[in-house]
TORPA-4810 file (N, C-alpha, C, O; in nm, 3 decimals):
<nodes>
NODE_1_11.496_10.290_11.575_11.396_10.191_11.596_11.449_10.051_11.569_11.453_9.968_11.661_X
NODE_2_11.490_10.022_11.445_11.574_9.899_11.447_11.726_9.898_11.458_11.778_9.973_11.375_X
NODE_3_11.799_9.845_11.525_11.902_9.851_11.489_11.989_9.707_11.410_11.969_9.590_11.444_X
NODE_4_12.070_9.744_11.320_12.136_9.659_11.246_12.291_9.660_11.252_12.371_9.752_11.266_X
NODE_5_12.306_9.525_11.235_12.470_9.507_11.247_12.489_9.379_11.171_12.397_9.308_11.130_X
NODE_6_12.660_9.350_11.151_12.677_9.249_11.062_12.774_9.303_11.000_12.815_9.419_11.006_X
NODE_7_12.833_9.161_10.900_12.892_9.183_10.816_12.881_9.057_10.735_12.862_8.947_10.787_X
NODE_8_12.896_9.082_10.575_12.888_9.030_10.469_12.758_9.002_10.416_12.721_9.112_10.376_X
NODE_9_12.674_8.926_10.395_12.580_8.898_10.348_12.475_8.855_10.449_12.362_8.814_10.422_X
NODE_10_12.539_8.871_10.590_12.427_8.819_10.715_12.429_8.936_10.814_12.527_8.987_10.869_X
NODE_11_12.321_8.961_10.823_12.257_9.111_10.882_12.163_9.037_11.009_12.073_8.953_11.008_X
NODE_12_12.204_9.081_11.072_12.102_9.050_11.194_11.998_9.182_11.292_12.052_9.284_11.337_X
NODE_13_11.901_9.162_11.304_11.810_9.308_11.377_11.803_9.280_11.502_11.842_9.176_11.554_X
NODE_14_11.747_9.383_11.560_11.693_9.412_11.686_11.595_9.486_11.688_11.631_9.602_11.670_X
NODE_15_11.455_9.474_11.705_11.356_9.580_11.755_11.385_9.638_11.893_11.356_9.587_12.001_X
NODE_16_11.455_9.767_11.869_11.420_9.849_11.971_11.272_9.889_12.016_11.226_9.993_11.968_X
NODE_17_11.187_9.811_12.111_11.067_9.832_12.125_11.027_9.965_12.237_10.912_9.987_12.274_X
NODE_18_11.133_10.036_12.275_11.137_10.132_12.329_11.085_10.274_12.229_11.001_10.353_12.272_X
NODE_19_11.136_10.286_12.124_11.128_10.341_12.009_10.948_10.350_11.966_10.871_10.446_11.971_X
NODE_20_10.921_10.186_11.920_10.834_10.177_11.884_10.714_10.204_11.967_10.604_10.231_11.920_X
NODE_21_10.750_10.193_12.136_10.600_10.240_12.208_10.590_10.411_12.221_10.488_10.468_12.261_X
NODE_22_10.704_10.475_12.184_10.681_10.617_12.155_10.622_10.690_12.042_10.557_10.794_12.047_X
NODE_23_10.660_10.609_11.920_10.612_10.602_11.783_10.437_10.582_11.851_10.350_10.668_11.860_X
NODE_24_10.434_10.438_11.889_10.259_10.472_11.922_10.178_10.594_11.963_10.087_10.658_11.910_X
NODE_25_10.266_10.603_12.113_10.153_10.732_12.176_10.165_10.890_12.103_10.098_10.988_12.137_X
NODE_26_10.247_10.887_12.016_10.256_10.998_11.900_10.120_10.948_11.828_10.013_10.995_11.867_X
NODE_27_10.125_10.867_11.739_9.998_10.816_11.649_9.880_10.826_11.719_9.786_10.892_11.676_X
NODE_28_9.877_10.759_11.833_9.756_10.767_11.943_9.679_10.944_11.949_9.566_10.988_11.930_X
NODE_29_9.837_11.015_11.993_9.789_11.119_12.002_9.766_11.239_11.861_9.688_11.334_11.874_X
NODE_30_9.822_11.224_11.771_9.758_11.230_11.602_9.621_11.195_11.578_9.538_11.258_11.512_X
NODE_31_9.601_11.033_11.672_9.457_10.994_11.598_9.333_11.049_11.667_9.221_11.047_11.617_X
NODE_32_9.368_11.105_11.805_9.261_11.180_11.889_9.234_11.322_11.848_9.124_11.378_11.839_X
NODE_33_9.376_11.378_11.821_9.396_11.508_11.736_9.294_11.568_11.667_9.232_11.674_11.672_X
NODE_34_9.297_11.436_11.580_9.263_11.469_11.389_9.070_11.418_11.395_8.974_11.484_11.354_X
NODE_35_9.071_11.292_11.457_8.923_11.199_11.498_8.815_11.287_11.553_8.700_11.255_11.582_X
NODE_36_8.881_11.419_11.562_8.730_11.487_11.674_8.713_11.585_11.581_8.601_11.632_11.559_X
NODE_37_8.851_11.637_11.499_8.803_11.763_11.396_8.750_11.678_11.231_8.667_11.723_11.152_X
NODE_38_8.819_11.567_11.218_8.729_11.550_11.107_8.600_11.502_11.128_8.524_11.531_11.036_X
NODE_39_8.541_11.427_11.236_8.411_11.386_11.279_8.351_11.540_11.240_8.275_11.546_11.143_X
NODE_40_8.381_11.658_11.309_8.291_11.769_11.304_8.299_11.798_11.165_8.196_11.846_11.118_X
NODE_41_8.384_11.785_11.096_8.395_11.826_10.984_8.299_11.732_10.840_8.244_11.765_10.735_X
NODE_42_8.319_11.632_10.898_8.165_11.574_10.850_8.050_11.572_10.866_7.967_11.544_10.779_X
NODE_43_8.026_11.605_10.998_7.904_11.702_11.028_7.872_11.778_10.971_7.773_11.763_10.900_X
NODE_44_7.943_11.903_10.973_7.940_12.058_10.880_7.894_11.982_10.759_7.779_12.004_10.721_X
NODE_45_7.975_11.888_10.689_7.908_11.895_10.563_7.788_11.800_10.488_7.731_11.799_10.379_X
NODE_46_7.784_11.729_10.601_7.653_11.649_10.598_7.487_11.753_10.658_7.367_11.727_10.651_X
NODE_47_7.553_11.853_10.705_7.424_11.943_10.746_7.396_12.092_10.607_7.289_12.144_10.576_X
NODE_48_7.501_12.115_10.565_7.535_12.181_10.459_7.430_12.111_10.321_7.340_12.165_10.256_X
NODE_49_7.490_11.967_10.313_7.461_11.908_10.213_7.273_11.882_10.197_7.196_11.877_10.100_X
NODE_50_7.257_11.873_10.343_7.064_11.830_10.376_7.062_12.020_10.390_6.945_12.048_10.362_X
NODE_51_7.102_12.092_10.406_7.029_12.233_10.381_7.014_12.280_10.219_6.912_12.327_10.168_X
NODE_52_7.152_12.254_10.149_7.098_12.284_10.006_7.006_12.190_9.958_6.910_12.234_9.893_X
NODE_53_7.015_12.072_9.976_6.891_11.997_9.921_6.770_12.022_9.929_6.678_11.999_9.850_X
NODE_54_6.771_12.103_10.092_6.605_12.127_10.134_6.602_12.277_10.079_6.495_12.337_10.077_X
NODE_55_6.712_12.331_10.037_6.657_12.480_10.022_6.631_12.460_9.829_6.574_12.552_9.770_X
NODE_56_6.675_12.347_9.756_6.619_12.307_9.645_6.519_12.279_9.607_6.468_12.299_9.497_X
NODE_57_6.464_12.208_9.731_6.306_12.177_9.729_6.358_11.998_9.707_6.251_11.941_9.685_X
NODE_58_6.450_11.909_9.705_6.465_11.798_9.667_6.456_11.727_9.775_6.512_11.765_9.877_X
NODE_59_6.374_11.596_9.771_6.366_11.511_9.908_6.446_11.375_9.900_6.459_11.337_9.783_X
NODE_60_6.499_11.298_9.990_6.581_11.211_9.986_6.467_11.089_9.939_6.346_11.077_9.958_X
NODE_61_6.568_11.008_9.871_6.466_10.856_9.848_6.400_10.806_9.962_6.435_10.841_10.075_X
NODE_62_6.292_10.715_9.938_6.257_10.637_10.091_6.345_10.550_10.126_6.306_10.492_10.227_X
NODE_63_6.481_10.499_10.078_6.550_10.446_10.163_6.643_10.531_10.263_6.722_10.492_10.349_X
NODE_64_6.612_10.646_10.225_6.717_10.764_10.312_6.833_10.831_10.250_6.898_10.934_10.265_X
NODE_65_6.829_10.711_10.161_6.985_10.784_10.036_6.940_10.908_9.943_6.835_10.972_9.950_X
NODE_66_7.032_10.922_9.870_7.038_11.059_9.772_6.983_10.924_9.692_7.008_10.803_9.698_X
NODE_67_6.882_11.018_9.603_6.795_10.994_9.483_6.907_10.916_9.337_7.021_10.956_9.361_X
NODE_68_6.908_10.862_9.260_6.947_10.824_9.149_6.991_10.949_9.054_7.063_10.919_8.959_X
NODE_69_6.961_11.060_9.067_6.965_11.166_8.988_7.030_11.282_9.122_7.029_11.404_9.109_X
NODE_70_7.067_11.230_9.210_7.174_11.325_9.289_7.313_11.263_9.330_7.353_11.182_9.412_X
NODE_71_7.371_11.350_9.221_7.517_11.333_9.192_7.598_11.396_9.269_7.532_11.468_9.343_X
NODE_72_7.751_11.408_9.298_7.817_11.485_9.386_7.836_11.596_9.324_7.915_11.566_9.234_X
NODE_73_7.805_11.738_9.314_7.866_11.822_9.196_7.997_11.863_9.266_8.020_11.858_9.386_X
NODE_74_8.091_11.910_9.154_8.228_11.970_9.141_8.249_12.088_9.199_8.131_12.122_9.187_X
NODE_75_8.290_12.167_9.243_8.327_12.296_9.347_8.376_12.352_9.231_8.461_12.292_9.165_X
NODE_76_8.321_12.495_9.187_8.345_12.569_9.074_8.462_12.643_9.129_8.521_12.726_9.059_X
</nodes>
């Protein structure tokens, strides 16, 4: 990706930008990858999270948030 050359105390670069637009569509394609399974995956646990609440009998505040007295609990 970069290349370097020189000698003594003066180094000079080059962005190989050939490098770097491959590096992108890798990341690009990582971020489409990963963006659709963790979206669902926050789903799952945002529907998880409103089923134990409702199967507790506990209702959300009127602003829509978790109550003052609903904490995240720890995974035993």
């Amino acid at each position: 990706m970069l290349k370097l050359w020189g000698r003594a105390r003066v180094r000079r670069a080059r962005w190989r930008c050939r490098h770097l637009r491959e590096v992108g569509i890798l990341l690009e394609r990582f971020r489409q990858f990963w963006s659709r399974r963790l979206d669902a995956l926050g789903a799952e646990l945002a529907r998880a999270r409103r089923e134990r609440r409702h199967s507790l009998g506990e209702t959300p505040s009127p602003e829509g948030r978790p109550g003052a007295n609903d904490e995240e609990e720890e995974d035993e």
